[in-house]
N, CA, C and O atoms as a Tinker XYZ file with bonds, in Angstrom:
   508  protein
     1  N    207.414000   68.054000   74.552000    73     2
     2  CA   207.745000   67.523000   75.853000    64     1     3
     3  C    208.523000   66.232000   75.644000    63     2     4     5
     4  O    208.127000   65.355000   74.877000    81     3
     5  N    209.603000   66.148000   76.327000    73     3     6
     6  CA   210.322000   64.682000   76.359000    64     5     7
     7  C    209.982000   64.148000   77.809000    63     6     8     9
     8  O    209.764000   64.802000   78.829000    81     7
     9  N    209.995000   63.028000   77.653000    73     7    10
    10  CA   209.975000   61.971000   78.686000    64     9    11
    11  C    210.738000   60.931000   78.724000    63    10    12    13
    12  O    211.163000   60.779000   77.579000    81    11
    13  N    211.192000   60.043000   79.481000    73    11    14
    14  CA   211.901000   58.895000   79.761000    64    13    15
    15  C    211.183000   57.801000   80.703000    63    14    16    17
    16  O    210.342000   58.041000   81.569000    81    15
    17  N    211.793000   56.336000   80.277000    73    15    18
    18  CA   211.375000   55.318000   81.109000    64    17    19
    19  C    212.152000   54.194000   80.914000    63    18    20    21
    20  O    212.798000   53.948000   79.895000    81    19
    21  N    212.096000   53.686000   81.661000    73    19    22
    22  CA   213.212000   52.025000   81.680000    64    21    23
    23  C    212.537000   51.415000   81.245000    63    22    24    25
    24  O    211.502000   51.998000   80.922000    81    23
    25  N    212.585000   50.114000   80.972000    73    23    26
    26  CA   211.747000   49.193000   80.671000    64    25    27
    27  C    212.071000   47.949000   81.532000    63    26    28    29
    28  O    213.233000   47.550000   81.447000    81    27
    29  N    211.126000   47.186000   82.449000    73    27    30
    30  CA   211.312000   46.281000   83.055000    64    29    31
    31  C    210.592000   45.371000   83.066000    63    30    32    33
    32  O    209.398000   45.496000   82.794000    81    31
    33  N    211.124000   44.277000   83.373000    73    31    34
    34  CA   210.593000   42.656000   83.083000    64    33    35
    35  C    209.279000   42.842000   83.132000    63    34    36    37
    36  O    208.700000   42.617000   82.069000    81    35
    37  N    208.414000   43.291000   84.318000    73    35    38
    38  CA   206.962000   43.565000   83.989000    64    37    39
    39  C    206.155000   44.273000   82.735000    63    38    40    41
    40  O    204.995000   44.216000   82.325000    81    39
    41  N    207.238000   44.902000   82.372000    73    39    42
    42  CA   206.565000   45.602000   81.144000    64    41    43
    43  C    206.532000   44.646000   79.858000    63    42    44    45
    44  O    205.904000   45.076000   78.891000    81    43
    45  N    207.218000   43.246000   79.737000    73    43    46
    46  CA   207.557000   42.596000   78.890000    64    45    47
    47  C    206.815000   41.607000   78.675000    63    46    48    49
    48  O    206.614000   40.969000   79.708000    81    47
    49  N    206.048000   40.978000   77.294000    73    47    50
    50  CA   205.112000   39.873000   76.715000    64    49    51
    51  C    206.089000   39.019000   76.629000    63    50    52    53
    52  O    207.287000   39.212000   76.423000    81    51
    53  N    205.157000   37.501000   76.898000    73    51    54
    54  CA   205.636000   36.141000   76.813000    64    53    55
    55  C    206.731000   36.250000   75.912000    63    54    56    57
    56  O    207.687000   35.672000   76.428000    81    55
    57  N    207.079000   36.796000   74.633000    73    55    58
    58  CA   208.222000   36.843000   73.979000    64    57    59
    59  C    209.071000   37.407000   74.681000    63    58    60    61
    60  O    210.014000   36.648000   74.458000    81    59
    61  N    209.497000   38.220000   75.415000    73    59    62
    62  CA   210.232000   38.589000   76.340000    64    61    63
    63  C    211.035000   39.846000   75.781000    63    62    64    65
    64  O    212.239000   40.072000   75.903000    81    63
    65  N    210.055000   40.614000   75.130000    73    63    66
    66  CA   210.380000   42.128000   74.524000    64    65    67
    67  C    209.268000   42.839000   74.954000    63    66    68    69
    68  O    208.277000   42.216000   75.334000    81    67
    69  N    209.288000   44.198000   74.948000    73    67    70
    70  CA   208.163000   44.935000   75.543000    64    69    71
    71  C    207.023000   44.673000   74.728000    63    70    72    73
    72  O    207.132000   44.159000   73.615000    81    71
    73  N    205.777000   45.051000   75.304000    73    71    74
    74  CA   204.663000   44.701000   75.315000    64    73    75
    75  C    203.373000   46.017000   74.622000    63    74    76    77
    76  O    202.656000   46.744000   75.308000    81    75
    77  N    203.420000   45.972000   73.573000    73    75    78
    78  CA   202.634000   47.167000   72.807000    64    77    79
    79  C    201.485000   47.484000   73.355000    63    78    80    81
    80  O    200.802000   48.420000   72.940000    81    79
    81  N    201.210000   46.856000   74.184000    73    79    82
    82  CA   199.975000   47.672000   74.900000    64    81    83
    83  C    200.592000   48.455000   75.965000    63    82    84    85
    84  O    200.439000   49.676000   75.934000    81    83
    85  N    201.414000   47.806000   77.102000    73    83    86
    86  CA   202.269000   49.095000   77.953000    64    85    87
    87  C    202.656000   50.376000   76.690000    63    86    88    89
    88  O    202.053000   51.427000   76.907000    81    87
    89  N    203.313000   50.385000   75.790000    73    87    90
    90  CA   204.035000   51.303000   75.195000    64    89    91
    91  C    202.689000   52.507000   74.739000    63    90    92    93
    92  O    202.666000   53.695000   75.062000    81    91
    93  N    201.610000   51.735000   73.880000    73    91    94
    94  CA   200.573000   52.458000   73.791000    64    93    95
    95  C    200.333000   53.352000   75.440000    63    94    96    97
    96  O    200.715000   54.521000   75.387000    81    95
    97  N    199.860000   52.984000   76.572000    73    95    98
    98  CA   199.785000   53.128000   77.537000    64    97    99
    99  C    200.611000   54.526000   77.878000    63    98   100   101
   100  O    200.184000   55.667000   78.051000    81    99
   101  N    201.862000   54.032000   77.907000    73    99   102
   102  CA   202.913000   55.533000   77.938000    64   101   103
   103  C    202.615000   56.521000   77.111000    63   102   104   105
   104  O    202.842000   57.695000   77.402000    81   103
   105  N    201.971000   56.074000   75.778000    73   103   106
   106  CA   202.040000   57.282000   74.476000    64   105   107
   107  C    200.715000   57.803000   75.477000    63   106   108   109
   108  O    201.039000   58.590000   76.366000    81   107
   109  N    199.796000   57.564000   75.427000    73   107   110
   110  CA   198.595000   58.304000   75.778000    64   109   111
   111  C    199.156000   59.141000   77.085000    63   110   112   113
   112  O    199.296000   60.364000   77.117000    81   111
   113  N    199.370000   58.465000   77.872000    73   111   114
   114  CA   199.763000   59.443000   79.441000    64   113   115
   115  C    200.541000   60.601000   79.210000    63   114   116   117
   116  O    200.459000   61.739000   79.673000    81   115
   117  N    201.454000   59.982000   78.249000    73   115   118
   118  CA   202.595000   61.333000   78.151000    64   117   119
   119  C    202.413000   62.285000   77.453000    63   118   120   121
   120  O    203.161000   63.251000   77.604000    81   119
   121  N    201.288000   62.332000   76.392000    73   119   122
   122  CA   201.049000   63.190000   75.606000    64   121   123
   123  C    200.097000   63.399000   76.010000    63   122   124   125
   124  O    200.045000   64.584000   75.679000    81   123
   125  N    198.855000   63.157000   76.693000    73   123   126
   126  CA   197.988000   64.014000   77.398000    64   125   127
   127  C    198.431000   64.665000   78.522000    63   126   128   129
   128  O    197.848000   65.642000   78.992000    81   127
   129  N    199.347000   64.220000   78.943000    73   127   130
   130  CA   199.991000   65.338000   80.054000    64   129   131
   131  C    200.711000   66.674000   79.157000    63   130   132   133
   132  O    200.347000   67.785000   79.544000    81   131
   133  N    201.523000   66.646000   78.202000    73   131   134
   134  CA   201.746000   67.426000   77.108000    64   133   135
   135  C    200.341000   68.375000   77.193000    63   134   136   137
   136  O    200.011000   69.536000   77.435000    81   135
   137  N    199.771000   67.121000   76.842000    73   135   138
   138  CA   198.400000   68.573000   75.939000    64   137   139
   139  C    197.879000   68.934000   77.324000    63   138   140   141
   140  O    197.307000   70.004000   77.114000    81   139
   141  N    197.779000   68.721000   78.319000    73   139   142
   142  CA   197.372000   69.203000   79.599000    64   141   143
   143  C    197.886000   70.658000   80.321000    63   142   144   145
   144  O    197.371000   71.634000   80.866000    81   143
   145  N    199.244000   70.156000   79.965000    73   143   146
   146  CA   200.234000   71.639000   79.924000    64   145   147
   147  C    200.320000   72.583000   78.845000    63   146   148   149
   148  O    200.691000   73.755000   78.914000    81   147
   149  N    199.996000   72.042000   78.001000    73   147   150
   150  CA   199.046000   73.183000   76.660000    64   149   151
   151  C    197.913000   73.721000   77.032000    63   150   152   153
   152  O    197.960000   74.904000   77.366000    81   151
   153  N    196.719000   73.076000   77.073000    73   151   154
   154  CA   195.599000   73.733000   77.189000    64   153   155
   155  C    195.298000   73.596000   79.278000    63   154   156   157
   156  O    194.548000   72.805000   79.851000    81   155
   157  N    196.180000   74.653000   79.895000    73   155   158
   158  CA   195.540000   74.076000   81.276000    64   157   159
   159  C    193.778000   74.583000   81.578000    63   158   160   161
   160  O    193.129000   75.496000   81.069000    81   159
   161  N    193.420000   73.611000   82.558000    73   159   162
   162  CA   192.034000   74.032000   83.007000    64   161   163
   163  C    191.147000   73.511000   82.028000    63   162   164   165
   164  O    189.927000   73.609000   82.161000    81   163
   165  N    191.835000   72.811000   80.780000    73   163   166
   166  CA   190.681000   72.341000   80.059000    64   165   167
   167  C    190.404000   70.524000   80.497000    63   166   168   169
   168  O    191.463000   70.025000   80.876000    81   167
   169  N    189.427000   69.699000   80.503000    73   167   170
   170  CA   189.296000   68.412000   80.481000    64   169   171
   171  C    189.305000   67.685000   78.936000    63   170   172   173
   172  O    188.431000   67.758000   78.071000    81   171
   173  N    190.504000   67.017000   78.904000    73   171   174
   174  CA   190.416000   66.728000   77.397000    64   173   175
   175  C    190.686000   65.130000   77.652000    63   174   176   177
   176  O    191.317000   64.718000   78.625000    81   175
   177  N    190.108000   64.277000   76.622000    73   175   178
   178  CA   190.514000   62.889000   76.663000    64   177   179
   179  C    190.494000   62.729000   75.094000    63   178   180   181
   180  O    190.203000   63.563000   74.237000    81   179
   181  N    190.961000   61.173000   74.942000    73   179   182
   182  CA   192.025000   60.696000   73.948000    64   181   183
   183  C    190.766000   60.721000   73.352000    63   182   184   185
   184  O    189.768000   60.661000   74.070000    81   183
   185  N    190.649000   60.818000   71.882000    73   183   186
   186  CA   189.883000   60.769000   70.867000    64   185   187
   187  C    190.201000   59.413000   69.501000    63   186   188   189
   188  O    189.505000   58.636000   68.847000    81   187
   189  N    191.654000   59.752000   69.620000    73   187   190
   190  CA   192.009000   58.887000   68.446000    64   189   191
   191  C    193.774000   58.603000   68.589000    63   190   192   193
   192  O    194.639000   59.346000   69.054000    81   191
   193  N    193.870000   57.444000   68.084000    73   191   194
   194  CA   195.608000   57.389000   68.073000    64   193   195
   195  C    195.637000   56.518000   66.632000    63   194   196   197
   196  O    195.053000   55.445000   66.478000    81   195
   197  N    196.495000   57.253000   65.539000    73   195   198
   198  CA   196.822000   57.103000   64.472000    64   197   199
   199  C    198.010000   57.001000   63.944000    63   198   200   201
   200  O    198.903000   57.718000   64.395000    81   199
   201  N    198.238000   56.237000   63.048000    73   199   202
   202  CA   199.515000   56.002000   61.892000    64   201   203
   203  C    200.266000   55.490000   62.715000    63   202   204   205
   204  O    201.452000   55.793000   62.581000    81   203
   205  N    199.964000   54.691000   63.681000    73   203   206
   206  CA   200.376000   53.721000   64.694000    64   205   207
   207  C    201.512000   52.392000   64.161000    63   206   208   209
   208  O    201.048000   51.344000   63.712000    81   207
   209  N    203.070000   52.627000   64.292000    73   207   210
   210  CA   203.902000   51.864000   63.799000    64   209   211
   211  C    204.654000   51.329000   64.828000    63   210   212   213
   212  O    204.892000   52.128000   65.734000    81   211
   213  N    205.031000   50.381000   64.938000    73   211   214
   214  CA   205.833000   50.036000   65.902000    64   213   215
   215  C    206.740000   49.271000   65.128000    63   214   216   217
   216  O    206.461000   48.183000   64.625000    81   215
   217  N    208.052000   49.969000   65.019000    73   215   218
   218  CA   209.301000   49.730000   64.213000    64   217   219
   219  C    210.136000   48.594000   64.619000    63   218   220   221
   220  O    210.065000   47.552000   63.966000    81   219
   221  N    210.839000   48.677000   65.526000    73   219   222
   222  CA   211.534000   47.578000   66.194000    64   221   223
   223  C    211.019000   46.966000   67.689000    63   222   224   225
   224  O    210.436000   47.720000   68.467000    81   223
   225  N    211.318000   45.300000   68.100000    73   223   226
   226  CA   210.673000   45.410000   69.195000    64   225   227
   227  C    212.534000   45.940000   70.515000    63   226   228   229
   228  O    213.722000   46.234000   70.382000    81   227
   229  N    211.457000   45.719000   71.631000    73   227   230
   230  CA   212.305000   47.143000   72.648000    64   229   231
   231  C    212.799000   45.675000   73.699000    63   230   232   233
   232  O    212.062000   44.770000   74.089000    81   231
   233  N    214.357000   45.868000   73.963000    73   231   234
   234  CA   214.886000   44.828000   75.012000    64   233   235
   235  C    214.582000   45.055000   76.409000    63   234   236   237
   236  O    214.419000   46.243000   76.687000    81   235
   237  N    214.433000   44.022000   77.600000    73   235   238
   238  CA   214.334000   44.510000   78.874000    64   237   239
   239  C    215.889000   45.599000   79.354000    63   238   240   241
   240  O    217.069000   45.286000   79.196000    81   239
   241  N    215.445000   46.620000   79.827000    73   239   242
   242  CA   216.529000   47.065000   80.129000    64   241   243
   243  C    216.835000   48.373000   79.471000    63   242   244   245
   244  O    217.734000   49.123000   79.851000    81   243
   245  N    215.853000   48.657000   78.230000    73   243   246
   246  CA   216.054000   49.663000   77.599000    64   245   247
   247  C    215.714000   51.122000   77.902000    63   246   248   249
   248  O    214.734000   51.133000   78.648000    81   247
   249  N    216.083000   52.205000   77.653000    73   247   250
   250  CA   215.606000   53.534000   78.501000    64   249   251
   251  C    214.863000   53.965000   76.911000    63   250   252   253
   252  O    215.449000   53.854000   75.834000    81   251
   253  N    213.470000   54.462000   77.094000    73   251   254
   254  CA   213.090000   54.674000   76.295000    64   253   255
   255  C    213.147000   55.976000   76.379000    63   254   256   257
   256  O    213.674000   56.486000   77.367000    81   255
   257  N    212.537000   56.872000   75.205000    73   255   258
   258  CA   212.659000   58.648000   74.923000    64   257   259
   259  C    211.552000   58.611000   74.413000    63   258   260   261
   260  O    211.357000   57.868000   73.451000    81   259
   261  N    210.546000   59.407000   74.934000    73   259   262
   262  CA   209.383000   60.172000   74.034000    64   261   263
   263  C    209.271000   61.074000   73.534000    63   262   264   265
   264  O    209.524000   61.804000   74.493000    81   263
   265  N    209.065000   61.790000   72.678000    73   263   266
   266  CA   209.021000   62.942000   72.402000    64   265   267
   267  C    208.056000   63.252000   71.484000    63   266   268   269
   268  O    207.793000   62.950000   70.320000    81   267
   269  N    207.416000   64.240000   72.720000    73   267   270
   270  CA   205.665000   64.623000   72.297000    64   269   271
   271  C    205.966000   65.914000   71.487000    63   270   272   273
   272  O    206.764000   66.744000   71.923000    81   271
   273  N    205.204000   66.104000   70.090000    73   271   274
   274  CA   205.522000   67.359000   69.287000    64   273   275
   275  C    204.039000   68.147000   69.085000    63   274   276   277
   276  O    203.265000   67.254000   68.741000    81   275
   277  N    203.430000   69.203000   69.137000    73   275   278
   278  CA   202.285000   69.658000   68.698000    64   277   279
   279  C    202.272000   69.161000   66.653000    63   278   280   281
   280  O    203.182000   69.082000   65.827000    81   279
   281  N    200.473000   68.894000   66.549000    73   279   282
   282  CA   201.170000   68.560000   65.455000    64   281   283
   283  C    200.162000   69.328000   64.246000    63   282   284   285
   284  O    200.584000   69.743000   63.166000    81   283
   285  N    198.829000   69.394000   64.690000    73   283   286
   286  CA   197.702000   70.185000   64.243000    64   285   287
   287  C    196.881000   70.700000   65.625000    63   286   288   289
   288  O    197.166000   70.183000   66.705000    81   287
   289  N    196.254000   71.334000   65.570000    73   287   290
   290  CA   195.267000   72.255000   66.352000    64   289   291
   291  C    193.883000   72.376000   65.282000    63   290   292   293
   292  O    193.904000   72.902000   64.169000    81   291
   293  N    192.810000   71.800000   65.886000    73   291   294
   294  CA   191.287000   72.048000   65.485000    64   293   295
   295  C    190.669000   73.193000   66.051000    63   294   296   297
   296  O    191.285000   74.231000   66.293000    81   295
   297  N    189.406000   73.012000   66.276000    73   295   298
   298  CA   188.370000   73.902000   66.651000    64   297   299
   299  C    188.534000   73.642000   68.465000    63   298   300   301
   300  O    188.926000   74.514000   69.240000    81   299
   301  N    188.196000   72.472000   68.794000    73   299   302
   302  CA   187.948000   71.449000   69.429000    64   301   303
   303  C    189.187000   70.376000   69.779000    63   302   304   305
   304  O    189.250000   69.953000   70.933000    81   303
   305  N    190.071000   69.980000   68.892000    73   303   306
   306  CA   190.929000   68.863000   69.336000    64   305   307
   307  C    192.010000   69.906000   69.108000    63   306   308   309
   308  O    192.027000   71.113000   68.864000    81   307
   309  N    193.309000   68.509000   69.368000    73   307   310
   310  CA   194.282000   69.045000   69.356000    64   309   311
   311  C    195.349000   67.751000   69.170000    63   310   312   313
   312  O    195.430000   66.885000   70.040000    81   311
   313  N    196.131000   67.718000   67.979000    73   311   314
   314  CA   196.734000   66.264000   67.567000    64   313   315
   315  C    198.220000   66.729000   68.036000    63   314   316   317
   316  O    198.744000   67.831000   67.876000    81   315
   317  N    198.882000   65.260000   68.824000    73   315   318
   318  CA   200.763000   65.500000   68.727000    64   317   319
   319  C    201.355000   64.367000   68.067000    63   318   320   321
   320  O    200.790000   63.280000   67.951000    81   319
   321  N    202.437000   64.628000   67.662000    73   319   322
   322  CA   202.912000   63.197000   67.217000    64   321   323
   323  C    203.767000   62.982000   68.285000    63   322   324   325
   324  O    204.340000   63.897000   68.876000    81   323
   325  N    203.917000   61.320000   68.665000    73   323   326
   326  CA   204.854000   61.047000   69.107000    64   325   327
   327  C    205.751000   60.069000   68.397000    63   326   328   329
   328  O    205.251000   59.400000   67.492000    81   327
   329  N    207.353000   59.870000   68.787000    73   327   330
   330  CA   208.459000   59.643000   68.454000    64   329   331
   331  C    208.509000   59.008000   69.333000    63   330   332   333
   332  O    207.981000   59.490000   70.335000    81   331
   333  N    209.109000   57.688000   69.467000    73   331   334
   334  CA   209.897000   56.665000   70.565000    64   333   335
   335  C    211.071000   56.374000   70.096000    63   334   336   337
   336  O    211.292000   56.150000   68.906000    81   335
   337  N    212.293000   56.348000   71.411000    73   335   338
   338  CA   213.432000   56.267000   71.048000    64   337   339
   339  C    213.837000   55.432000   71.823000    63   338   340   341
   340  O    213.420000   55.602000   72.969000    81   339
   341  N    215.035000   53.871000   71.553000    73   339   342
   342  CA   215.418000   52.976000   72.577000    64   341   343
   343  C    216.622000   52.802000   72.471000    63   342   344   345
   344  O    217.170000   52.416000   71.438000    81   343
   345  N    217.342000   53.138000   73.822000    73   343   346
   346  CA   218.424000   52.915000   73.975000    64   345   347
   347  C    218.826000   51.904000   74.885000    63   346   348   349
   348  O    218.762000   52.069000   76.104000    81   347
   349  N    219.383000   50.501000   74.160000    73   347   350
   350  CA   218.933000   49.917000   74.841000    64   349   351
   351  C    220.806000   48.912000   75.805000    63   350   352   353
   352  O    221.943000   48.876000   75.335000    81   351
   353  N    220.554000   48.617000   76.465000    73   351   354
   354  CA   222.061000   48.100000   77.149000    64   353   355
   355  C    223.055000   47.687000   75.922000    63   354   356   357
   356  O    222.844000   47.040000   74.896000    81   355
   357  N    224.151000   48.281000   76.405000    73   355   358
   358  CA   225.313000   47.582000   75.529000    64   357   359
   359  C    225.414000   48.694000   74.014000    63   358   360   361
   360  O    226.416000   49.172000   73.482000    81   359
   361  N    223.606000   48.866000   73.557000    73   359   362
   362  CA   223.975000   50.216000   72.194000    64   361   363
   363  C    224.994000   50.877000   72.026000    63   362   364   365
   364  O    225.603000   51.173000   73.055000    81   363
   365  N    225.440000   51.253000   70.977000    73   363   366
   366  CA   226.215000   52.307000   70.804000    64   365   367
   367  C    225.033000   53.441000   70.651000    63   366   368   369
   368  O    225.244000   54.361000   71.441000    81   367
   369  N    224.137000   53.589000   70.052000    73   367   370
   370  CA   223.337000   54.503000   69.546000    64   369   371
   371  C    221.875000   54.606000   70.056000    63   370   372   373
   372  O    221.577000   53.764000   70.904000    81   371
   373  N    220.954000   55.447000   69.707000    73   371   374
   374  CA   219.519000   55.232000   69.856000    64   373   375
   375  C    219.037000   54.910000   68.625000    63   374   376   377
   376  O    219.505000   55.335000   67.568000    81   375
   377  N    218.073000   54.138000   68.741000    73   375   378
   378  CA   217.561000   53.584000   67.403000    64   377   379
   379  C    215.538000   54.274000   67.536000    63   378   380   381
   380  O    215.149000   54.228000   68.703000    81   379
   381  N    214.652000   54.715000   66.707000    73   379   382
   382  CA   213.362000   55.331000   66.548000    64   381   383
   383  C    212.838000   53.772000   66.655000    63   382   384   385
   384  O    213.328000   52.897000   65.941000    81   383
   385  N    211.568000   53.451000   67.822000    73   383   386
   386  CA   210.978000   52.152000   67.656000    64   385   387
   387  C    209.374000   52.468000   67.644000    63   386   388   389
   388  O    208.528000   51.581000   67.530000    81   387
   389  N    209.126000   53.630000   67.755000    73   387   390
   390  CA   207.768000   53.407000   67.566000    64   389   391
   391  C    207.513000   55.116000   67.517000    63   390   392   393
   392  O    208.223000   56.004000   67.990000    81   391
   393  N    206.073000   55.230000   66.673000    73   391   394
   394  CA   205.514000   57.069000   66.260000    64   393   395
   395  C    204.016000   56.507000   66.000000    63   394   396   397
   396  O    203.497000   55.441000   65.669000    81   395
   397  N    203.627000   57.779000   66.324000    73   395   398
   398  CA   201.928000   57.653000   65.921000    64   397   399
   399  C    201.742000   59.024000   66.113000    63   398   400   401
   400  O    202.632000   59.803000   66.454000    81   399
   401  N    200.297000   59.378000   65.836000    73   399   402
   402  CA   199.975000   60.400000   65.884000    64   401   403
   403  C    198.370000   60.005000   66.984000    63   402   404   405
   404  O    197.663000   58.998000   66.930000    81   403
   405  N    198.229000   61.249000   67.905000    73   403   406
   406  CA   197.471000   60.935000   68.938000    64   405   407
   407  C    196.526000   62.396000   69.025000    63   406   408   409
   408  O    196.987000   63.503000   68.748000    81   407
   409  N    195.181000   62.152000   69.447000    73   407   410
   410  CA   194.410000   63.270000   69.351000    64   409   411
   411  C    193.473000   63.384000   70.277000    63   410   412   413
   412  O    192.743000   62.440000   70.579000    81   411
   413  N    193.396000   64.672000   70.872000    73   411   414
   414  CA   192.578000   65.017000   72.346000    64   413   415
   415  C    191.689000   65.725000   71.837000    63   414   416   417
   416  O    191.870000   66.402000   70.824000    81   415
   417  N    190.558000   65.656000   72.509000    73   415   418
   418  CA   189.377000   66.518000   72.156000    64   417   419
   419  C    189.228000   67.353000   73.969000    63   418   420   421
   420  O    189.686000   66.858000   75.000000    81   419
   421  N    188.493000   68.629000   73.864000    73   419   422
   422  CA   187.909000   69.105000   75.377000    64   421   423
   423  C    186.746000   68.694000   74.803000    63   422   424   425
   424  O    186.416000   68.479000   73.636000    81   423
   425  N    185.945000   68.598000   76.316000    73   423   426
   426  CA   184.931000   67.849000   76.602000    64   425   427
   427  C    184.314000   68.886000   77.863000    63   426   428   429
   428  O    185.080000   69.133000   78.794000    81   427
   429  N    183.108000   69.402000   77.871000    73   427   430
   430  CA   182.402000   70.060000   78.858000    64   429   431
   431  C    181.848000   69.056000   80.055000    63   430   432   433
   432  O    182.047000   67.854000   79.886000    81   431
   433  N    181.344000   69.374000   80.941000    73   431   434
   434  CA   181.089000   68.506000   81.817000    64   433   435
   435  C    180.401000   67.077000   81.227000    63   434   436   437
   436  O    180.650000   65.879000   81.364000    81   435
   437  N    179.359000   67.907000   80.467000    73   435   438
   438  CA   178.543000   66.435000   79.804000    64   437   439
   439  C    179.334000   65.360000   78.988000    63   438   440   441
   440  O    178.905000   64.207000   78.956000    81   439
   441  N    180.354000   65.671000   78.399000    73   439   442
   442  CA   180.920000   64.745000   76.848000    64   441   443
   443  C    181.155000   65.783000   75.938000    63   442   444   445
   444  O    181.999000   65.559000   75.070000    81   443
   445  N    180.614000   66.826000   75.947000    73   443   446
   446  CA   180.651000   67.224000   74.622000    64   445   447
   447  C    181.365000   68.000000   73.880000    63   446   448   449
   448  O    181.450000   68.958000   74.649000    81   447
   449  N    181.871000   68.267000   73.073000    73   447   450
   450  CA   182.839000   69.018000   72.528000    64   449   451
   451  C    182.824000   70.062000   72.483000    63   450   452   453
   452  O    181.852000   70.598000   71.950000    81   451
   453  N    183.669000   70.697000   72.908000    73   451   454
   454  CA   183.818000   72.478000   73.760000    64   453   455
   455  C    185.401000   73.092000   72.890000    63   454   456   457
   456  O    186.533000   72.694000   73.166000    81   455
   457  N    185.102000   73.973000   71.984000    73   455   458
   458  CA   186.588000   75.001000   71.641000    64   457   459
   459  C    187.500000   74.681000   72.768000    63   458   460   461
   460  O    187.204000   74.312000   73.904000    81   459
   461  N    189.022000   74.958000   72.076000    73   459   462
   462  CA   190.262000   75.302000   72.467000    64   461   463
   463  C    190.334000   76.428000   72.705000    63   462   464   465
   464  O    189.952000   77.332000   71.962000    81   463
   465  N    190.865000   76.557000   73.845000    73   463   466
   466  CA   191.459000   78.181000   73.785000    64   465   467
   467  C    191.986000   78.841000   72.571000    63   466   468   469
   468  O    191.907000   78.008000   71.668000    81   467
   469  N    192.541000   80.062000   72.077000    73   467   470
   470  CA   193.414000   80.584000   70.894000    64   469   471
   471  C    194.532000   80.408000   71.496000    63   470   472   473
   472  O    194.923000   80.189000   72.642000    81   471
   473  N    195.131000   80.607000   70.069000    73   471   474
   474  CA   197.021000   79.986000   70.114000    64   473   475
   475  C    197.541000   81.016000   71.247000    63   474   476   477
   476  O    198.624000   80.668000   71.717000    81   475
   477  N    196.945000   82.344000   71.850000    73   475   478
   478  CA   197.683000   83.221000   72.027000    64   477   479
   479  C    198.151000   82.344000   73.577000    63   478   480   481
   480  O    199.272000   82.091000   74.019000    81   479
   481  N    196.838000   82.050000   74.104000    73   479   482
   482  CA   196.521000   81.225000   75.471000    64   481   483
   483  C    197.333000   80.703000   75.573000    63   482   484   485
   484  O    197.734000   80.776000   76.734000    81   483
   485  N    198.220000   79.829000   74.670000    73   483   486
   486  CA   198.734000   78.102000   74.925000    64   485   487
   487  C    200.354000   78.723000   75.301000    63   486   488   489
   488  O    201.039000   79.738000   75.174000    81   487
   489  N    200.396000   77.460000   75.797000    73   487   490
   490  CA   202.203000   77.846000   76.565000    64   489   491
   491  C    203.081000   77.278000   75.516000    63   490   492   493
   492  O    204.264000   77.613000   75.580000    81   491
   493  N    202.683000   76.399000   74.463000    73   491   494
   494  CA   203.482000   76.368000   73.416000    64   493   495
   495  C    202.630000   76.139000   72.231000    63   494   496   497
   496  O    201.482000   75.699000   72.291000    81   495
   497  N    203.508000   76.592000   70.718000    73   495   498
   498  CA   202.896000   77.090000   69.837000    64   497   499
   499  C    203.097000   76.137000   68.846000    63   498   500   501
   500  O    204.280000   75.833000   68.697000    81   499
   501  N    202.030000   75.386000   67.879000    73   499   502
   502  CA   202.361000   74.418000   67.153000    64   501   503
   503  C    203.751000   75.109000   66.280000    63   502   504   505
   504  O    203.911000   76.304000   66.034000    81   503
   505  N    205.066000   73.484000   65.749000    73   503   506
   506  CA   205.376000   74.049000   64.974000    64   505   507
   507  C    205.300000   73.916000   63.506000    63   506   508
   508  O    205.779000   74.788000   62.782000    81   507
């Protein structure tokens, strides 16, 4: 799944570049909406977010790119990586500013950890 977003002055720390907790913020939403449209009808929440880099910092003004990838499939969870891309005013190019890897678990009413559907179920197929 790709996504997009601007980045605006509110999104920006006293240094006056975006703010790694908004950006975290986007990774989780956008890739649980991803895995939401993977596994529908299931209740899944964030479990873990890993190998967490944040490469360059991001200017006000910049259009960011996400791009959510399937990345492993468990019993139970289900990991994507994401890719951040900033393009930011004036660029010639897009430059990669931030990747991690992020992981959903289903959860039954109580908390507890409940199987994934099989691959056949899912609307897209790890690659």
């Amino acid at each position: 799944m790709i996504n997009f977003v601007n980045v605006r002055p509110e999104h920006l720390n006293f240094h006056g570049y975006l703010f790694g907790g908004v950006l975290l913020k986007w990774v989780d939403e956008f890739a649980w909406m991803t895995a939401s449209l993977d596994f529908p009808h299931c209740t899944l929440v964030t479990i873990a977010m890993n190998d967490i880099t944040f490469k360059y910092r991001v200017k006000n003004g910049a259009i960011l790119r996400f791009v959510i990838k399937p990345y492993k499939k468990g019993n139970t969870s289900m990991t994507y990586m994401v890719d951040v891309f900033a393009d930011e005013p004036g660029a010639d190019r897009e430059v990669e500013v931030f990747n991690c890897r992020i992981t959903f678990v289903r959860i039954d009413e109580t908390g507890k950890p409940i199987p994934l559907p099989e691959k056949n179920q899912l609307r897209s197929e790890v690659d």
